[in-house]
MIFI-350079 format. One record per residue (C-alpha): residue in one letter; x, y, z. Coordinates in steps of 0.001 Angstrom, whole numbers, padded with zeros to 6 digits, always signed. Example, Ala and Ser with C-alpha at 12.3 -4.5 7.8 and 13.67 -1.06 7.14 Angstrom:
BEGIN
A+012300-004500+007800/S+013670-001060+007140/
//
This chain:
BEGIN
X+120938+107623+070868/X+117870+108789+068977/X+114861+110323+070181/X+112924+106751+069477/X+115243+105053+071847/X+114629+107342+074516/X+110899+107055+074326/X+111294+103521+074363/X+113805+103799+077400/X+111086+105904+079106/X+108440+104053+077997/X+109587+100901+079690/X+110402+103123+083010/X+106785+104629+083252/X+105936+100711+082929/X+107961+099714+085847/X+106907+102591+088079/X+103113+101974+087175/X+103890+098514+088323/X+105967+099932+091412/X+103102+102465+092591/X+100365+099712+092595/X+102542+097455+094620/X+102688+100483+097026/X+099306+101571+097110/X+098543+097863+097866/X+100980+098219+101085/X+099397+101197+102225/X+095740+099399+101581/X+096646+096757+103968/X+099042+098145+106577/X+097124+096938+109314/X+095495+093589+107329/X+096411+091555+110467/X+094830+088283+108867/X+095097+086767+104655/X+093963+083897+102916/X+097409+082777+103302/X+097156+083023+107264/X+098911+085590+109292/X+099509+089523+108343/X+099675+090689+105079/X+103507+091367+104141/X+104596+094081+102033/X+105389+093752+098594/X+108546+095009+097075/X+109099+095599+093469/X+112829+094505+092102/X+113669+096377+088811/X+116092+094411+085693/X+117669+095844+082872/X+116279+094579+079751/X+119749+094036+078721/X+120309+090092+078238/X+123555+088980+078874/X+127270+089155+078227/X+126427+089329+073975/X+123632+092546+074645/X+126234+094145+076502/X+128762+093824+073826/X+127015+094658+071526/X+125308+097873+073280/X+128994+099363+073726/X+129582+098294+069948/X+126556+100443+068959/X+125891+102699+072006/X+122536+101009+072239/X+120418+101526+075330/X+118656+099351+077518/X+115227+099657+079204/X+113591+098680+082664/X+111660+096197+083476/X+109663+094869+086646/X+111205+091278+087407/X+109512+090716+090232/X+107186+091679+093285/X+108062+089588+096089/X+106738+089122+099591/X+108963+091007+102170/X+110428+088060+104697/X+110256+090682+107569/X+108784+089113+110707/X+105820+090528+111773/X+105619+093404+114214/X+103827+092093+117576/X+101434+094814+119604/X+099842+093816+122367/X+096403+094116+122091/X+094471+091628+124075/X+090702+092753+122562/X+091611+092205+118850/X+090112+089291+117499/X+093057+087968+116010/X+095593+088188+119120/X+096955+085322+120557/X+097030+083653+124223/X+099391+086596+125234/X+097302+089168+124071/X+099531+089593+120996/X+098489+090747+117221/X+101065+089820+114215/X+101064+093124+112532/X+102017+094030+108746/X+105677+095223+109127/X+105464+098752+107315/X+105854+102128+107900/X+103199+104884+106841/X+106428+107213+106533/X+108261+104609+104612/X+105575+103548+102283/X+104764+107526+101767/X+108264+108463+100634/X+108638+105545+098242/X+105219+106655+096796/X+106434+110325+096234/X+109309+108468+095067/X+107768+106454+092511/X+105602+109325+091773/X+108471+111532+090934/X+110028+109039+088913/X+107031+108733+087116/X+106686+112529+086292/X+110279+112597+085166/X+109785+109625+082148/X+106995+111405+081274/X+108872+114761+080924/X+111666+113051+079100/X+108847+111468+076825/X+107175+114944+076059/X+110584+116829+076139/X+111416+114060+073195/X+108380+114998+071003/X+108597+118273+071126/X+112421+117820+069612/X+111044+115675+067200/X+108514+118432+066058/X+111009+120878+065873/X+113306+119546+063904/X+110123+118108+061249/X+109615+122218+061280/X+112939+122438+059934/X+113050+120948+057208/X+109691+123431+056059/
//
């Protein structure tokens, strides 16, 4: 693998964590959004990573040529989670029981996938800079 395909590998992670932290820092925005435009709580959204790697021929051919493959975000998606119920008879959206439909998230959970994503993110981006500076060197080389 050259140092061009592992920028690009990189590249395509810092992408898909970007994409991964927003998605986050949209959860912890609206962890207690008890009412949408679509009706009801909001529900978290979840970020599913792909390889950029095709199908059957991409993978033959990456072990012909020890290719590598990148990241990419193929979808956010709505969590199906049912929505967590507190009873909270004074809250304009509660029902006749005195019941609020509340986001089902967790401050902890959405925290440690941040620091997560974060890290992640910090880690491409040393790989990225850890890249150049072995391209540099070896341009120095050759002087």
């Amino acid at each position: 693998m050259d140092i061009f395909t592992t920028m690009k590998v990189s590249a395509s992670a810092l992408k898909a964590q970007r994409i991964r932290l927003n998605a986050i820092s949209s959860n912890l925005a609206n962890i207690e959004t008890t009412r949408t435009p679509d009706g009801g709580p909001y529900r978290k959204r979840e970020v599913v990573f792909q390889s950029t790697q095709k199908g059957f021929s991409d993978t033959l051919d990456s072990k012909i040529d020890n290719s590598v493959h990148g990241v990419k975000v193929a979808k956010i998606q709505a969590s199906n989670l049912p929505p967590r119920m507190v009873y909270n008879p004074s809250h304009p959206d509660a029902d006749e029981q005195g019941q609020v439909a509340m986001p089902n998230m967790s401050l902890v959970e959405e925290t440690a996938d941040m620091m997560s994503a974060s890290r992640a993110y910090e880690a491409n981006v040393t790989v990225i800079k850890s890249a150049k500076r072995m391209a540099l060197k070896s341009l120095e080389i050759g002087k």
